[in-house]
C-alpha positions as CSV (number, residue, x, y, z in Angstrom):
1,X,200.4,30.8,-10.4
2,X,201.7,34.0,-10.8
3,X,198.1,35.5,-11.1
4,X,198.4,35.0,-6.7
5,X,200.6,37.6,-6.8
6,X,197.8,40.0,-8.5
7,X,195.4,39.9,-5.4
8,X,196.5,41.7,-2.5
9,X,194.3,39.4,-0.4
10,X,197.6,37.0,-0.3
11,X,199.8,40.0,0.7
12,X,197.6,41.4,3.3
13,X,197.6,37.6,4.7
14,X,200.6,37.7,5.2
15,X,201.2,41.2,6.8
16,X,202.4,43.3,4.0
17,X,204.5,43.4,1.0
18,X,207.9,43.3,3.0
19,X,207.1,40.3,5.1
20,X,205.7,38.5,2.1
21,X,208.8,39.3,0.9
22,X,211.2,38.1,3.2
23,X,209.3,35.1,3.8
24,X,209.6,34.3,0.1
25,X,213.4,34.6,0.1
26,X,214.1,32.9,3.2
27,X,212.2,30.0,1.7
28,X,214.0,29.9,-1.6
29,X,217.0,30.3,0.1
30,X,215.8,26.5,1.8
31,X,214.6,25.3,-1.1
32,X,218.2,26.2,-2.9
33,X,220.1,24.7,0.2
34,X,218.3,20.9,-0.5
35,X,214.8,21.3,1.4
36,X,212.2,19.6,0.6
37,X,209.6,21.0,-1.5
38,X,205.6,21.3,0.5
39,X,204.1,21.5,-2.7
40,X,204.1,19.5,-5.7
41,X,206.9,21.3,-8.2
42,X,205.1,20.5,-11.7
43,X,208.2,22.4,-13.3
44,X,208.1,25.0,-11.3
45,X,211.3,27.1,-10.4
46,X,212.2,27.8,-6.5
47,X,210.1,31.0,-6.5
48,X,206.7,29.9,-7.8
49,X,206.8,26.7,-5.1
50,X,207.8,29.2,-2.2
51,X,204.9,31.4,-3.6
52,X,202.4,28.5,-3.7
53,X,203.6,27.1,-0.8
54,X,202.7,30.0,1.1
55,X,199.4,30.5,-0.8
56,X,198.4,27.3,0.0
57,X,199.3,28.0,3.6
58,X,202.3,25.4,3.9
59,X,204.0,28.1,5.6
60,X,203.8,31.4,7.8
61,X,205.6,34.1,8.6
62,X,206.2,34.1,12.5
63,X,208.7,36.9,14.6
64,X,211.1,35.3,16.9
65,X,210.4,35.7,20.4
66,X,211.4,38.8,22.1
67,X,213.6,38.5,24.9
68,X,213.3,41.6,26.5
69,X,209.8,42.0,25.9
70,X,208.9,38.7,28.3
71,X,210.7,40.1,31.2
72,X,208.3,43.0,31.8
């Protein structure tokens, strides 16, 4: 699983290494508050699921709608 993290293909996906970051914590963080896991766990700790999760394209990383922006 880990191997994912080799190719920069995922990464570059994604938008670069801080977003995949981010989006990799924020997701733990669910996964640690009770959310329900997307992929199957197989013994896997909160990181490799949000990892795989996002490799399999369970989720995205998607910026919150400017407000200020959509009144010019």
């Amino acid at each position: 699983m880990l191997e994912t993290l080799n190719d920069d293909k995922l990464i570059h996906k994604i938008g670069g290494r801080f977003k995949f970051t981010a989006l990799v914590q924020h997701r733990i963080r669910e996964l640690m508050e009770g959310a329900r896991p997307l992929v199957e766990r197989h013994g896997r700790n909160d990181f490799e699921v949000a990892v795989q999760e996002i490799a399999e394209e369970k989720i995205s990383f998607e910026l919150p709608a400017d407000s200020d922006a959509d009144r010019r």
